[in-house]
NUVEXDO-296980 format. One line per field, with one value per residue (C-alpha): y, x, z; chain. Coordinates in nm, 2 decimals. Example, Ala and Ser with C-alpha at 12.3 -4.5 7.8 and 13.67 -1.06 7.14 Angstrom:
2
c2: [-0.45|-0.11] .
c1: [1.23|1.37] .
c3: [0.78|0.71] .
chain: [A|A] .
***
This chain:
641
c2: [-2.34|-2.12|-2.15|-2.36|-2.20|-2.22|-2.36|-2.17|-2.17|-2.35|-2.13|-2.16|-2.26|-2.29|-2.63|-2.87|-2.85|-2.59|-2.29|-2.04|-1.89|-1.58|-1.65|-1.54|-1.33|-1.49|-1.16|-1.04|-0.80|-0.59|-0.54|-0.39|-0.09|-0.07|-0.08|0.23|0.41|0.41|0.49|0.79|0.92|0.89|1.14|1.35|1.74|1.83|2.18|2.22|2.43|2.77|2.76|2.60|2.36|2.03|1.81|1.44|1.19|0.96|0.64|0.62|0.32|0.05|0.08|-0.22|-0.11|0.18|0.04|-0.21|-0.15|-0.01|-0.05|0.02|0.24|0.27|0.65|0.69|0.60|0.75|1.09|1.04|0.98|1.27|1.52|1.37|1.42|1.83|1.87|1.97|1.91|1.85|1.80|1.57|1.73|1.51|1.75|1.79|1.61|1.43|1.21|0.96|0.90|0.53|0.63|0.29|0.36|0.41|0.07|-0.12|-0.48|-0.43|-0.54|-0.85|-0.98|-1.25|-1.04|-0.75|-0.73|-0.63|-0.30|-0.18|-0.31|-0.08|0.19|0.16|0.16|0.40|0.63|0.49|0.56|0.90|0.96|0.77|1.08|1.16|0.82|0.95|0.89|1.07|1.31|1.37|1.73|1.89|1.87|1.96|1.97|2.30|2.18|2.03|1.67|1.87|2.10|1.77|1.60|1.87|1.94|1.54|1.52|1.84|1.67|1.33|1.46|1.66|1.38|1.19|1.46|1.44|1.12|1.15|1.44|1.20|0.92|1.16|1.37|1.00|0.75|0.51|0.46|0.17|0.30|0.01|0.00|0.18|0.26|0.45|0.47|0.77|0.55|0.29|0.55|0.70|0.39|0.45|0.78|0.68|0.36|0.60|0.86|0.67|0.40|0.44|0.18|0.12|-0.21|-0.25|-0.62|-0.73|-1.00|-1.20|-1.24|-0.88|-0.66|-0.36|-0.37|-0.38|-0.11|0.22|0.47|0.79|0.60|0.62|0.98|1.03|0.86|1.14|1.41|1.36|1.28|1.23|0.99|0.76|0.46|0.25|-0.13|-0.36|-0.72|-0.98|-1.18|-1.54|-1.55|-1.93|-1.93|-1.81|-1.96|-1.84|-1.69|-1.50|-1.36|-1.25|-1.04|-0.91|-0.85|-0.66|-0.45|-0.33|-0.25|-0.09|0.16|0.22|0.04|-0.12|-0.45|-0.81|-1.14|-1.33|-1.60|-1.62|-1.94|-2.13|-1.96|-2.05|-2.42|-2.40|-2.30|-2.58|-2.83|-2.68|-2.69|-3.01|-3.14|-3.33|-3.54|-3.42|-3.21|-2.83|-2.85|-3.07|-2.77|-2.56|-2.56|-2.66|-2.39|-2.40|-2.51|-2.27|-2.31|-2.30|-2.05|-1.81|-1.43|-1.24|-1.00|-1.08|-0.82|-0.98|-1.33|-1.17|-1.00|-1.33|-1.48|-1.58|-1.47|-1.64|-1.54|-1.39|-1.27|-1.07|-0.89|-0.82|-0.61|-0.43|-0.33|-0.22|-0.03|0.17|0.44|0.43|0.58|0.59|0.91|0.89|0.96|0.73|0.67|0.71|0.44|0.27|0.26|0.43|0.18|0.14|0.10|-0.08|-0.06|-0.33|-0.22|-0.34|-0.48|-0.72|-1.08|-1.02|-1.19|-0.88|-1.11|-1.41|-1.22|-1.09|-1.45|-1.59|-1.27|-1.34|-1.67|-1.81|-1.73|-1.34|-1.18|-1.41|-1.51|-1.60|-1.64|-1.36|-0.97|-0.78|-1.00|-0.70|-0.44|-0.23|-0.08|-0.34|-0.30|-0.59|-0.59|-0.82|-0.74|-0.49|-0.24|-0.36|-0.24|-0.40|-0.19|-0.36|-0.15|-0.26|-0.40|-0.12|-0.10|0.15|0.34|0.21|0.12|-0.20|-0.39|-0.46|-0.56|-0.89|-0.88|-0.76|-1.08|-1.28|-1.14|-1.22|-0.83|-0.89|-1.12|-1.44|-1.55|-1.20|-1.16|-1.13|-1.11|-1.38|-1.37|-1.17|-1.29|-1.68|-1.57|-1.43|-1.76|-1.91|-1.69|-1.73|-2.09|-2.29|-2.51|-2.86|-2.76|-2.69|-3.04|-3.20|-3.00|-3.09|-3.38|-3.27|-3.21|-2.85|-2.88|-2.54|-2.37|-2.45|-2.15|-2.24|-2.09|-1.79|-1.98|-2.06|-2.47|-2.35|-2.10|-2.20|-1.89|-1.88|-2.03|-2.32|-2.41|-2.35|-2.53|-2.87|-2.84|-2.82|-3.09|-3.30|-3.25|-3.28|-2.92|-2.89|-2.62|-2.64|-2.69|-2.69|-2.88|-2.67|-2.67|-2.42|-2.22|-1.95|-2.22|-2.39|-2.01|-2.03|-2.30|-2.22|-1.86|-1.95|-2.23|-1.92|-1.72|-1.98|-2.07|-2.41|-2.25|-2.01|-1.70|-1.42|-1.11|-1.03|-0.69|-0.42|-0.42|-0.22|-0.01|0.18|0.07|-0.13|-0.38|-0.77|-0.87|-1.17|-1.41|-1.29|-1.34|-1.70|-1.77|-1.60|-1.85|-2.15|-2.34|-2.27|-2.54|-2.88|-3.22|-3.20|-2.93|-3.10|-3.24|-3.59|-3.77|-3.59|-3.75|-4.08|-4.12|-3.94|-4.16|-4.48|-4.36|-4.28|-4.61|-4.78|-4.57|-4.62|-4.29|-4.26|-3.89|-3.72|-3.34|-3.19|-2.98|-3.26|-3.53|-3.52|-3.50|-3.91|-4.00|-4.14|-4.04|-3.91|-3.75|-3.64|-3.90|-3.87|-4.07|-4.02|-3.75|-3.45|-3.42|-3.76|-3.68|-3.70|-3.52|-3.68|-3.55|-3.60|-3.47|-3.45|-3.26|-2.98|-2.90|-2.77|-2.53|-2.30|-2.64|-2.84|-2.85|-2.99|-3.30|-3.34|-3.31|-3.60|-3.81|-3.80|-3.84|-4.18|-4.27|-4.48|-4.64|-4.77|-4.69|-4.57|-4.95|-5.04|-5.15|-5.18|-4.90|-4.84|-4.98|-5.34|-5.36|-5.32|-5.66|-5.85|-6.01|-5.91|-5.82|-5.82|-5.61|-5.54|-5.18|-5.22|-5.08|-5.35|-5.65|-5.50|-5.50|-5.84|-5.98|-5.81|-5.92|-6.30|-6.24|-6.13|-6.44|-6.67|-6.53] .
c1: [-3.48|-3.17|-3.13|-2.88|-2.58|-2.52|-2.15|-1.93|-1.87|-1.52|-1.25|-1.15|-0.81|-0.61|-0.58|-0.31|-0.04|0.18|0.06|-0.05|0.19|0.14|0.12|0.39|0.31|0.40|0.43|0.81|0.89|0.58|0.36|0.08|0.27|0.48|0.09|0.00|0.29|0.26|-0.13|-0.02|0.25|-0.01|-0.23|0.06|0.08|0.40|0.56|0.71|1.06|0.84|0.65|0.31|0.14|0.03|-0.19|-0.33|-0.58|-0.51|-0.35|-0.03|0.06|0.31|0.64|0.51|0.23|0.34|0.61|0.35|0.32|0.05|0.03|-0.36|-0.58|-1.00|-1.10|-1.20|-0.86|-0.64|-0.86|-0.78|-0.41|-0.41|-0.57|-0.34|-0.04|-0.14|-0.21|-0.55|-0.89|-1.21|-1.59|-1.85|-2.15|-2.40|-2.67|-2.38|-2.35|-2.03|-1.96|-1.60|-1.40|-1.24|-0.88|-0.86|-1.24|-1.09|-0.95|-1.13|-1.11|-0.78|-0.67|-0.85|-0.78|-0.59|-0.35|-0.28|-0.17|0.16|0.03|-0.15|0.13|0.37|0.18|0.09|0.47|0.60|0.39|0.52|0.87|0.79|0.64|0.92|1.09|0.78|0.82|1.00|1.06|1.05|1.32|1.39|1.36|1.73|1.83|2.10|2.20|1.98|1.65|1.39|1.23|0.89|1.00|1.19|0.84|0.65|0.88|0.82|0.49|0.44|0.75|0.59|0.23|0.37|0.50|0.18|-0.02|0.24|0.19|-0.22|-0.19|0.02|-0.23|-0.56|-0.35|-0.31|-0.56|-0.43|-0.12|-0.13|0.04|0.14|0.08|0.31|0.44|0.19|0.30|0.58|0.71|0.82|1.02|1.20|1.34|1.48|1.60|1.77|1.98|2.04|2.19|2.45|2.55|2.88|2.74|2.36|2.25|1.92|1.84|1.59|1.46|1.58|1.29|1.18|1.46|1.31|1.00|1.17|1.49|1.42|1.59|1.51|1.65|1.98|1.94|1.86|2.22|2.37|2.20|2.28|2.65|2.79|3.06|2.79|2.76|2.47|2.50|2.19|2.24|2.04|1.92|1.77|1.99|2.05|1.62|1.80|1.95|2.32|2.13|1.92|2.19|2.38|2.09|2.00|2.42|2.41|2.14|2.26|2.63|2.44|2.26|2.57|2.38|2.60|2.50|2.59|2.42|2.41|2.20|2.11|1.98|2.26|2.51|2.29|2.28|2.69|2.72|2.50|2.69|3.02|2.86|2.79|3.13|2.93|3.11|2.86|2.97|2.92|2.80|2.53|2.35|2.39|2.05|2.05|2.23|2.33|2.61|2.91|2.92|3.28|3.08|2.94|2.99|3.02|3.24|3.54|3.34|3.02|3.19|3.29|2.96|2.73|2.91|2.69|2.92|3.03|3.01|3.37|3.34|3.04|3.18|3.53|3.26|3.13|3.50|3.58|3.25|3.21|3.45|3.80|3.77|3.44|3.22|3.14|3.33|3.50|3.36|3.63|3.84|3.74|3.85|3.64|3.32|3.23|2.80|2.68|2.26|2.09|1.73|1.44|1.11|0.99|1.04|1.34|1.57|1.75|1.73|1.87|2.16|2.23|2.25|2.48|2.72|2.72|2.73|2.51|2.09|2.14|1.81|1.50|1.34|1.00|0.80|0.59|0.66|0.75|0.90|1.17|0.99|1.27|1.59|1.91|2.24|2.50|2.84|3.01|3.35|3.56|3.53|3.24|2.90|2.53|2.24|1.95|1.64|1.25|1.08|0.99|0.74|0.85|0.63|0.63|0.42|0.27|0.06|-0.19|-0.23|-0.18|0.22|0.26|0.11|0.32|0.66|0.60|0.52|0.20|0.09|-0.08|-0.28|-0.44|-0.54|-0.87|-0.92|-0.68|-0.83|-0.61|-0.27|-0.40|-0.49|-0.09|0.03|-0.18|-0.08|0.28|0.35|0.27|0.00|0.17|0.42|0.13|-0.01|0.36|0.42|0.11|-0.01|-0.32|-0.53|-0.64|-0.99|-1.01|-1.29|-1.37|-1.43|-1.77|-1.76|-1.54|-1.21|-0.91|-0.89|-0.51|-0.38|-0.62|-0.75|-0.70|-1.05|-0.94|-0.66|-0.75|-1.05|-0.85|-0.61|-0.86|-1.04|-0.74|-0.64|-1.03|-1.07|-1.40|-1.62|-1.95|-2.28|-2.30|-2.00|-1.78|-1.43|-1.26|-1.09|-0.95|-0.79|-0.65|-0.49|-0.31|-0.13|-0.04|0.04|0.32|0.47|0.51|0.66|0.89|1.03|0.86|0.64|0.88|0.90|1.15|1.09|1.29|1.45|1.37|1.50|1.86|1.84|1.49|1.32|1.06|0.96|0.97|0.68|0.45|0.63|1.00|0.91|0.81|1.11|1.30|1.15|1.14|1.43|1.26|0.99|1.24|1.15|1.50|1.32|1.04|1.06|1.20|0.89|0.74|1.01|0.98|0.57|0.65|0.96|0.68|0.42|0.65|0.80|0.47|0.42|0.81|0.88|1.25|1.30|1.06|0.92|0.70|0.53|0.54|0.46|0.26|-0.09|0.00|0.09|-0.10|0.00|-0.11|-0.45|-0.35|-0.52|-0.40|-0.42|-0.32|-0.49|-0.56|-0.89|-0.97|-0.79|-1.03|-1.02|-1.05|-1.34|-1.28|-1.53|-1.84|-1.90|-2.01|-1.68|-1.69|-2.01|-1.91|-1.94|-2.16|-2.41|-2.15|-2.10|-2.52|-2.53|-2.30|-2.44|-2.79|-2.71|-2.46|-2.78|-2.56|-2.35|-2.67|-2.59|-2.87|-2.89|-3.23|-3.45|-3.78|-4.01|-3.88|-4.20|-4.17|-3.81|-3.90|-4.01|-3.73|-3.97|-3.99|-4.41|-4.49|-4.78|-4.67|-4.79|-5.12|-5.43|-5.71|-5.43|-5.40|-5.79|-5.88|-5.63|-5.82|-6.15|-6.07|-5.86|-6.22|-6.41|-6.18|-6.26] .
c3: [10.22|10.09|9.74|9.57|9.46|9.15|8.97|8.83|8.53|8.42|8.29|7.97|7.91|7.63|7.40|7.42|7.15|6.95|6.97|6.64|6.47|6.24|5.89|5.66|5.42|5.09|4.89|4.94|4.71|4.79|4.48|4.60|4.71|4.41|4.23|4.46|4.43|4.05|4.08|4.29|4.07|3.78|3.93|4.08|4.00|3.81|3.77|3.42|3.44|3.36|3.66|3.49|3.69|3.51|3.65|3.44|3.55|3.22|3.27|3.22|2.96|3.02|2.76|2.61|2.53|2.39|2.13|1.97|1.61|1.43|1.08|1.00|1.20|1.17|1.07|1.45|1.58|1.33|1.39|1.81|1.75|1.49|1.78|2.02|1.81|1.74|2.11|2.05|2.23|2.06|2.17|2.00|1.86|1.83|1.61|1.35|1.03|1.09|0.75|0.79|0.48|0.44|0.31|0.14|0.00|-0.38|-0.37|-0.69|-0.77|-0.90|-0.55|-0.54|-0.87|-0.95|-1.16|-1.39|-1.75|-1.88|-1.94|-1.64|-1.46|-1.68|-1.63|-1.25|-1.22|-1.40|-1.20|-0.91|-0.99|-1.05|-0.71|-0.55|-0.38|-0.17|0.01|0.29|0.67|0.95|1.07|1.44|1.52|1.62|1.95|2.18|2.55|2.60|2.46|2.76|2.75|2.72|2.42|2.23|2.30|2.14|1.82|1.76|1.75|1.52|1.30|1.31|1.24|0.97|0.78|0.82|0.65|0.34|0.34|0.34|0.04|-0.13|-0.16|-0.14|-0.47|-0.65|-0.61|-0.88|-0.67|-0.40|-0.05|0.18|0.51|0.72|1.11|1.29|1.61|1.71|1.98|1.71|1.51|1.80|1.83|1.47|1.59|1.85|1.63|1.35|1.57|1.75|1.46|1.24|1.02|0.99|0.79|0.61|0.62|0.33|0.23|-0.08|-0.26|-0.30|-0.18|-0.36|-0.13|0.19|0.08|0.20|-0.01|0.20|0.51|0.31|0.25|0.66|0.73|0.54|0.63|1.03|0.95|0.59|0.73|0.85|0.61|0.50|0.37|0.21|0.36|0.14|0.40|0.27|-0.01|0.00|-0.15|-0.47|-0.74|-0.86|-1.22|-0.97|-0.73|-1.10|-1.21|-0.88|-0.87|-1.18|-1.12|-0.74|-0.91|-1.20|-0.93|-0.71|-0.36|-0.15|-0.08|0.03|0.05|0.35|0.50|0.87|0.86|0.73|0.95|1.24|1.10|1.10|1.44|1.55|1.36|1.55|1.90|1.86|1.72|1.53|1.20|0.93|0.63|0.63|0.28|0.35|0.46|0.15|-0.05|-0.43|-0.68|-0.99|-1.12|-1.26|-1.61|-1.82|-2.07|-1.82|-1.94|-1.56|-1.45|-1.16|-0.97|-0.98|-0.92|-0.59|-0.50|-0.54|-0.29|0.01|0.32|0.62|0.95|0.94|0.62|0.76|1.01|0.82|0.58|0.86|0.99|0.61|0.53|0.88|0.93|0.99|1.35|1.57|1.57|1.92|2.17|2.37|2.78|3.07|3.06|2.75|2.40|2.12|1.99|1.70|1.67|1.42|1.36|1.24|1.12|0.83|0.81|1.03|1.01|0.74|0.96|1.20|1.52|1.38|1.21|1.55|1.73|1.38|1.47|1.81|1.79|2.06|2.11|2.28|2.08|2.09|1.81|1.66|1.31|1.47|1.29|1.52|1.80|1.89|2.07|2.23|2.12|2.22|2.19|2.20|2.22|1.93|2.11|2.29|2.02|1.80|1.94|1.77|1.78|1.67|1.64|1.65|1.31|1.16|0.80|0.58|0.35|-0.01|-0.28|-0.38|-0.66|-0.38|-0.01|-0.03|-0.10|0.26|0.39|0.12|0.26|0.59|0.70|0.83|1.08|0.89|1.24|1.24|0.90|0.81|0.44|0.29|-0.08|-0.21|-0.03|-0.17|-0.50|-0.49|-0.44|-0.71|-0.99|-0.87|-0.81|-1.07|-1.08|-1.11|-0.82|-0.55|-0.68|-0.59|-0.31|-0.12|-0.30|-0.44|-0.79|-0.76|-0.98|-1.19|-1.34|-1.71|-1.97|-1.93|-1.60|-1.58|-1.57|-1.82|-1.70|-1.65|-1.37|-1.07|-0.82|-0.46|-0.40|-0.62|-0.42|-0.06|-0.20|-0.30|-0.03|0.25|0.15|0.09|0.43|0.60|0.67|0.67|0.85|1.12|1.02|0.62|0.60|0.31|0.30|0.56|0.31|0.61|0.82|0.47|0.41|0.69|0.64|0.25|0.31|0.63|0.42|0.11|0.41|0.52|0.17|0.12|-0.19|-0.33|-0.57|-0.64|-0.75|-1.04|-1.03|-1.28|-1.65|-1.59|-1.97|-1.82|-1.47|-1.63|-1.45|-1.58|-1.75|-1.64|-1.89|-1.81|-1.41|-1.52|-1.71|-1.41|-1.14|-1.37|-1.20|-0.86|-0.95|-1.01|-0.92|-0.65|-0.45|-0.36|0.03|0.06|0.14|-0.15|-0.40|-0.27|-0.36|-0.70|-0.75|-0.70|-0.87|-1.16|-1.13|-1.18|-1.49|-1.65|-1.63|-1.50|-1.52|-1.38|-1.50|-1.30|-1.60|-1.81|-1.65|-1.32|-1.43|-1.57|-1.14|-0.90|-0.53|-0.19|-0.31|-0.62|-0.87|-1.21|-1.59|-1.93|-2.00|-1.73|-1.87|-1.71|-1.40|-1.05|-0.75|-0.41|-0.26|0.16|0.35|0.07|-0.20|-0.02|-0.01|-0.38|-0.36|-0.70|-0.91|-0.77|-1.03|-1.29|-1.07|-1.02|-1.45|-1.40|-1.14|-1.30|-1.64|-1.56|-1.39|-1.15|-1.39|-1.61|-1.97|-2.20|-2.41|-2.32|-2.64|-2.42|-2.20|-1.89|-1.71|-1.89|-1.72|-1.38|-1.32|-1.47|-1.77|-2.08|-2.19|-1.80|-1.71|-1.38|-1.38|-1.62|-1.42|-1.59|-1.48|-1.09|-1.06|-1.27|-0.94|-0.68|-0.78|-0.80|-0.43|-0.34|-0.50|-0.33|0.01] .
chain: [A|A|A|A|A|A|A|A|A|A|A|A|A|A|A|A|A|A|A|A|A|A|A|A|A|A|A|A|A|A|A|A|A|A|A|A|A|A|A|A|A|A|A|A|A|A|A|A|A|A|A|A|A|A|A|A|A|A|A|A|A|A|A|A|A|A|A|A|A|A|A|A|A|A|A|A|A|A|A|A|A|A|A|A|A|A|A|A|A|A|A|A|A|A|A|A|A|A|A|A|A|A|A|A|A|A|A|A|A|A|A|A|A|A|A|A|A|A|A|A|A|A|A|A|A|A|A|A|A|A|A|A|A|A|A|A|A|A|A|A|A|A|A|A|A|A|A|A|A|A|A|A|A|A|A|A|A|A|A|A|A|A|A|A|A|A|A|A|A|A|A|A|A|A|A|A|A|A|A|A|A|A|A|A|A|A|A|A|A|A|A|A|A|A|A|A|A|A|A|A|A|A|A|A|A|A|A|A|A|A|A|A|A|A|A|A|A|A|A|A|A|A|A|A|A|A|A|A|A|A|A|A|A|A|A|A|A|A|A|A|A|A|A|A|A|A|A|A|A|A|A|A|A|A|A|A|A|A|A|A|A|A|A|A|A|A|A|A|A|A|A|A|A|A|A|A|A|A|A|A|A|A|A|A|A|A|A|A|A|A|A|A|A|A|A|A|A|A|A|A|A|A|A|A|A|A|A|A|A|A|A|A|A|A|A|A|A|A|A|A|A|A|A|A|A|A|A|A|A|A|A|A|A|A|A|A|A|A|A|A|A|A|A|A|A|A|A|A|A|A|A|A|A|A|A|A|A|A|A|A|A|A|A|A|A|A|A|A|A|A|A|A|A|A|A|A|A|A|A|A|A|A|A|A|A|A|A|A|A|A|A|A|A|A|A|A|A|A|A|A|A|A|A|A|A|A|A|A|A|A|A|A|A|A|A|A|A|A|A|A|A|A|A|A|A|A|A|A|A|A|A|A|A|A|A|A|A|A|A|A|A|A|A|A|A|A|A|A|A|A|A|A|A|A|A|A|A|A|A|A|A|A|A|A|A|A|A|A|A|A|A|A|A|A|A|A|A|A|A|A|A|A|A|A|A|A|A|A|A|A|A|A|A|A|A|A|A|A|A|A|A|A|A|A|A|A|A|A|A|A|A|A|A|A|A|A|A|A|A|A|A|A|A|A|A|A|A|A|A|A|A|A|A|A|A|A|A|A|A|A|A|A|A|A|A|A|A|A|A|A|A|A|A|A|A|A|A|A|A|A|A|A|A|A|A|A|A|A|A|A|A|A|A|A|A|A|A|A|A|A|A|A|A|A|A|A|A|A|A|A|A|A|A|A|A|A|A|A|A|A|A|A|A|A|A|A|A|A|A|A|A|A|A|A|A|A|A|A|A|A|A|A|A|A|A|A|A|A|A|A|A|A|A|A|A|A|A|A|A|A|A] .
***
């Protein structure tokens, strides 16, 4: 028989129904060739104008990343910037005897201490003052249409290393003397360069409360050297934080030294132009801070009348028209009218940004509590002729008591800080003791002579202590108080005002500065009942109620209150702290509260007239515990059985 044929096999044919599209691709703007053509431009070859062939395989950073600020450097980086700097290679050895030198390594425990007398602070400053002129800033190399990107990038870094090794000789030459922290990174400081070049008018914004530490005096001298019709202005910023007998001394001692100056406050021109936005019906003076009141008998001068003035917003900017010069010293663009540049530049977190936006009058700069928000050089116009410039945050090199004054004026960043004893014990020997109990509601337990303290002025343990367990900050494991997140909180609320304290400036007749008494006397209207926080003054006003005090004195009379977890009575002695979270909390004296736990026994006072044993069964003469009764009862339990 033939064989069967076999079928064939059906063709396939295409499905029923729409029919596949291509998928769009999502990425439009083509970032994966923008990220090759940057990776190939990295590793391009370059021909410099003399013919010399240049060829890099580093990676190029991004501008960001270049302008951060750098402050503090570890021996190993600040020896890799140094080399990079100079322009000069180097090879590891790993046979030689390489020994690295802390720069800081001299620092004693004067830094961590909770203060210094009258006299070592005397004499630390007087040597301060007399190195004062070797605190200078960078100077951009000259420069003109001629010299090549390469060549200005060269004389930069040798001008910019040179200045750091002055700096270096300067603290290695004088260990006694504190140096702050200071800009680190070139990229930061041509920024400076760039606003100081171009500005009529350049403003140095400070902050109020220690406008010595952020004024750069050698900044001034820079001003003059590039242009000697250049002028240079010190705006106050924060000045509503003082009191009118503040501003007056601070007043007198600027017009006593010839420094221009001005108060101002960013915050409360800010708060105006809110309240006009708005249309709102509230009072403008509602938002002026407590000040003193002018006295019939007060002795001042018209001229320093005038100069305590906080200014407006208009009064600001008819300053800067009268200080700059009469006529622009650039030259005008094609078409346009000369502009007159204005240059904003200081510390971080003194308040450059927010002055802007007050100026302007709408949000144009952003703005955080973070130093250093403004990374780039910006320039904004305030009209048709009126030009801002406002340059990066930029530290200054100065000197200080210690380290821990950076963190308290807001210089440093608070989240990144790692060693917050000496910024808290600061705040501790500033504010006064009764005031942090008000302020935050708490009894601060000191130390007793007994064990190393004075039972007065508490230390920064003490008080991040108390507050942390106040608040139920309490740590993993063991179960002590979190004193680090507790810093936090206290140091940003000293930053923002809420726990205040002004430096005083120096005594006019011979650059001394204040003593520790004077600066108390100086700050003394700073710690008032009316600037506590409303809900504050409410629970003192109750608890003071309670007690029939009517006016209340902080100094005088908290430690008689009761409120919050502040626990108080008629004698401070006898006052209590709450103790949330265990008394693990307080390791350092935990032994005096186990003396007093075992001796109160639990409350059992020591009145017993009979032995301890005869007590224990509630009979007087019982035998409960003699050995002859015990076995006379087991022998007749065994009889009976």
């Amino acid at each position: 028989m033939p064989p069967k044929e076999r079928p064939q096999p059906k063709k396939w044919k295409a499905p029923k129904g729409p029919k596949p599209t291509q998928r769009k691709n999502k990425n439009t703007i083509g970032l994966g060739k923008a990220i090759q053509s940057a990776r190939k431009q990295e590793n391009s070859i370059q021909y410099l104008p003399d013919g010399e062939m240049r060829f890099t395989t580093e990676k190029h950073e991004a501008d960001w990343v270049k302008l951060r600020s750098v402050t503090q450097e570890s021996a190993l980086d600040e020896f890799l910037s140094t080399a990079e700097l100079a322009n000069k290679d180097f090879t590891a050895d790993r046979h030689s005897n390489v020994k690295i030198i802390r720069m800081d390594s001299h620092t004693d425990s004067r830094t961590q201490a909770v203060g210094m007398t009258n006299a070592q602070k005397e004499v630390l400053n007087a040597k301060q003052r007399e190195h004062a002129k070797d605190l200078i800033v960078p100077r951009r190399p000259h420069w003109d249409e001629s010299t090549t990107k390469y060549e200005l990038q060269r004389q930069e870094s040798e001008a910019f290393l040179e200045w750091r090794r002055k700096l270096a000789d300067l603290q290695e030459s004088n260990e006694d003397l504190l140096l702050t922290p200071f800009e680190r990174n070139i990229e930061v400081w041509k920024q400076l360069w760039r606003v100081v070049e171009r500005s009529d008018l350049v403003v140095q914004i400070v902050d109020a409360r220690d406008p010595l530490l952020f004024r750069s005096v050698d900044l001034e001298r820079y001003v003059k050297e590039l242009d000697e019709r250049k002028a240079n202005l010190l705006l106050v910023n924060k000045a509503d934080l003082l009191t009118r007998k503040q501003r007056i001394i601070w007043a007198k001692y600027f017009i006593s030294k010839g420094i221009s100056f001005t108060f101002y406050s960013a915050l409360m021109a800010n708060q105006l132009l809110e309240l006009e936005n708005e249309d709102t019906e509230l009072d403008k003076d509602e938002i002026v801070t407590i000040d003193d009141e002018i006295t019939e008998d007060e002795d001042i001068d018209d001229e320093v009348k005038e100069k305590i003035a906080i200014l407006s917003i208009d009064q600001l900017e008819g300053l800067f028209l009268s200080k700059a010069p009469a006529e622009p010293l650039t030259e005008s663009v094609q078409g346009k009218g000369p502009i007159l540049q204005i240059g904003l530049v200081g510390y971080p977190n003194v308040g450059k940004s927010s002055t802007i936006n007050s100026l302007v009058g709408s949000k144009k700069v952003s703005v955080s509590a973070t130093p250093g928000k403004t990374k780039h050089f910006q320039t904004i116009m305030l009209s048709d002729s009126v030009m801002l410039c406002d340059c990066p945050g930029l530290v200054f090199p100065n000197f200080a008591y210690n380290k821990g004054e950076l963190v308290c004026n807001g210089v440093l960043p608070i989240d990144q800080l790692r060693d917050f004893v000496g910024p808290s014990n600061l705040v501790a020997q500033r504010v006064p003791k009764y005031y942090l109990e008000a302020v935050y509601g708490i009894h601060i337990q000191t130390r007793t002579k007994d064990e190393g303290g004075d039972g007065i002025t508490p230390t920064g343990q003490e008080l991040l202590v108390s507050y942390a367990r106040a608040r139920g900050y309490m740590t993993q494991g063991f179960g002590s108080a979190d004193e680090s997140r507790a810093s936090r909180y206290i140091l940003k609320d000293y930053v923002n005002g809420k726990l205040l304290y002004i430096n005083p400036p120096p005594h006019i007749e011979d650059d001394t500065p204040y003593s520790i008494e004077e600066c108390k006397e100086f700050n003394e209207d700073l710690y008032t009942f009316e600037r506590l926080p409303e809900s504050r003054k409410e629970q003192i006003r109750e608890a003071a109620k309670s007690k029939g005090i009517e006016i209340v004195d902080l100094s005088r009379d908290l430690n008689k209150l009761t409120f919050s977890a502040h626990t108080g009575g008629n004698d401070s002695k006898e006052a209590k702290s709450v103790t949330h979270g265990g008394k693990q909390a307080a390791l350092y004296n935990a032994a005096e509260d186990l003396d007093n736990e075992f001796f109160k026994m639990n409350g059992v006072e020591g009145k017993l007239t009979n032995p301890f044993h005869k007590q224990m069964g509630g009979v007087a003469g019982s035998k409960k515990h003699n050995k002859m009764n015990k076995k006379s009862k087991k022998k007749a339990a065994m009889m009976s059985d």
